[in-house]
C-alpha positions in Angstrom: 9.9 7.4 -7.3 9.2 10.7 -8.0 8.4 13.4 -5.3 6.8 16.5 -6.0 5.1 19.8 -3.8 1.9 20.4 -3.1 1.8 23.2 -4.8 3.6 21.8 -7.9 0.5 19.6 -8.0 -2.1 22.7 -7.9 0.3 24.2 -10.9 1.1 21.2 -12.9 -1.7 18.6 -12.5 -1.7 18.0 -15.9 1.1 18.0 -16.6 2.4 15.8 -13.6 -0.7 13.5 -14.6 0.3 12.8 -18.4 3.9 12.1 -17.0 2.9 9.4 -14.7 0.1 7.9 -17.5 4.0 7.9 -19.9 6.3 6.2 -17.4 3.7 4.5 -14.7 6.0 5.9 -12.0 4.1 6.9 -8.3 4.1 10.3 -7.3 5.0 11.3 -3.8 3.0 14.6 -2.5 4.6 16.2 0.3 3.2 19.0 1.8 5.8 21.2 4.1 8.2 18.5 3.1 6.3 16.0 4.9 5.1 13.1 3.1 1.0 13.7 2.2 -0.3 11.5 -0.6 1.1 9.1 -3.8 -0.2 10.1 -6.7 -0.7 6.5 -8.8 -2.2 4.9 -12.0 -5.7 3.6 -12.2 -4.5 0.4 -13.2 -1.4 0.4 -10.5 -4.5 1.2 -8.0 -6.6 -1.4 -9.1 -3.9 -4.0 -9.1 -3.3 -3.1 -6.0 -7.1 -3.7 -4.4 -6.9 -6.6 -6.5 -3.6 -8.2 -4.3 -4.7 -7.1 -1.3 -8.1 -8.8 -1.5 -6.9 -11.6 -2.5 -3.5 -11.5 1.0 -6.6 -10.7 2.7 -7.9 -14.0 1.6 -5.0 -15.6 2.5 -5.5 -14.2 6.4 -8.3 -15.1 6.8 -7.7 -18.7 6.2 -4.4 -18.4 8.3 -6.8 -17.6 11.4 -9.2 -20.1 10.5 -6.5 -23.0 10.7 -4.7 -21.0 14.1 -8.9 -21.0 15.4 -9.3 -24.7 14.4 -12.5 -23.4 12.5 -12.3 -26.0 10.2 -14.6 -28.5 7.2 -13.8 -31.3 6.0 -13.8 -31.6 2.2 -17.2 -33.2 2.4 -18.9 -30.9 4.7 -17.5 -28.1 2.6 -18.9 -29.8 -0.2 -22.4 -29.9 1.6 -22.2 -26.6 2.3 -21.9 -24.9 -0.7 -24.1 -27.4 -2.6 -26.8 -25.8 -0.1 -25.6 -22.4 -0.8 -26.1 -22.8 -4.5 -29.9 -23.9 -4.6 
């Protein structure tokens, strides 16, 4: 990954920007060498909301089973059948 200052960001956005739309690499920002920001891709980004809505689904039917907040097939069914009127 690459890392890069602050200030090499205010100086070279462009620049840093066209190299991470070439190689699709993050950028680490570090501001008085402490980590501050990544610098990604749209599409990396959107990938990303994308995975964790869909871990997020995941959880929440994890706690459902651990809550015992459970349908059975056919009062799922039911349910959505009512849902879609």
């Amino acid at each position: 990954m690459k890392v890069e200052l602050v200030t090499t960001l205010k100086r070279q956005a462009t620049k840093i920007l066209s190299e991470l739309k070439a190689n699709k690499e993050p950028v680490l920002i570090t501001e008085h060498g402490k980590p501050s920001a990544y610098l990604l891709s749209v599409d990396d980004y959107e990938l990303m909301q994308r995975r964790l809505a869909i871990l997020e689904g995941i959880a929440r039917g994890e706690r459902a089973i651990t809550e015992e907040k459970l349908l059975s097939h056919h009062d799922a069914k039911e349910q959505m059948s009512r849902w879609l009127k």
